[in-house]
C-alpha positions, 0 to 999 in steps of 0.5 A: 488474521487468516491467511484467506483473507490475507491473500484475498485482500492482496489478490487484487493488483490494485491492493497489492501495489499500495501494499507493496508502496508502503512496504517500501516506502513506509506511511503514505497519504492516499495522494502519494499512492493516487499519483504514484499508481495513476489511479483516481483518488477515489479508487484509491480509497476504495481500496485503502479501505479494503485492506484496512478492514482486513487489518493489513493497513492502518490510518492515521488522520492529519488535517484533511490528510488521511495516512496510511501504514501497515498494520502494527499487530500483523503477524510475524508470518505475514510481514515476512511473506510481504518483505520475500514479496517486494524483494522478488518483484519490486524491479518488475512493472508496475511497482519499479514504475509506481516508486518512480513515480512516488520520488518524481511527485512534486510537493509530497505531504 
């Protein structure tokens, strides 16, 4: 993966979030993330699906459950650029809101 596209998948705050979530938080189904982040789960998946086509996430499927994890082939580069980035911002809004949110979820898959 270039680093272009890396950022440019990540430059959206949107993507960024659910990154950041599932850096945290490791596999999330896109309910979590759409109730963590108060976003319609069409949204949501819109940009679930921008960031797997990037090969920054991977999903994995369970019944009607669509999970999604980071990508298990990333480079090493980026995971350290991910964990430098969660550690830096993860008590500033809206990622310490959106982890609230994601342990205040009642009935989580």
């Amino acid at each position: 993966m270039s680093p272009e596209n890396f950022f440019r998948a990540l430059a959206d705050e949107t993507r960024l979030r659910c990154v950041v979530l599932i850096q945290q938080q490791g596999e999330l189904c896109v309910c979590e993330m759409s109730y963590a982040l108060n976003l319609a789960q069409p949204k949501i998946s819109r940009h679930l699906a921008t960031l797997k086509a990037a090969k920054i996430l991977q999903d994995r499927r369970e019944g009607l459950w669509i999970f999604y994890d980071l990508h298990p082939k990333l480079p090493s580069w980026l995971m350290e650029v991910l964990q430098t980035t969660v550690a830096a911002i993860q008590e500033s809004a809206p990622f310490c809101i959106d982890k609230k949110n994601l342990a205040s979820m009642p009935n989580r898959p």
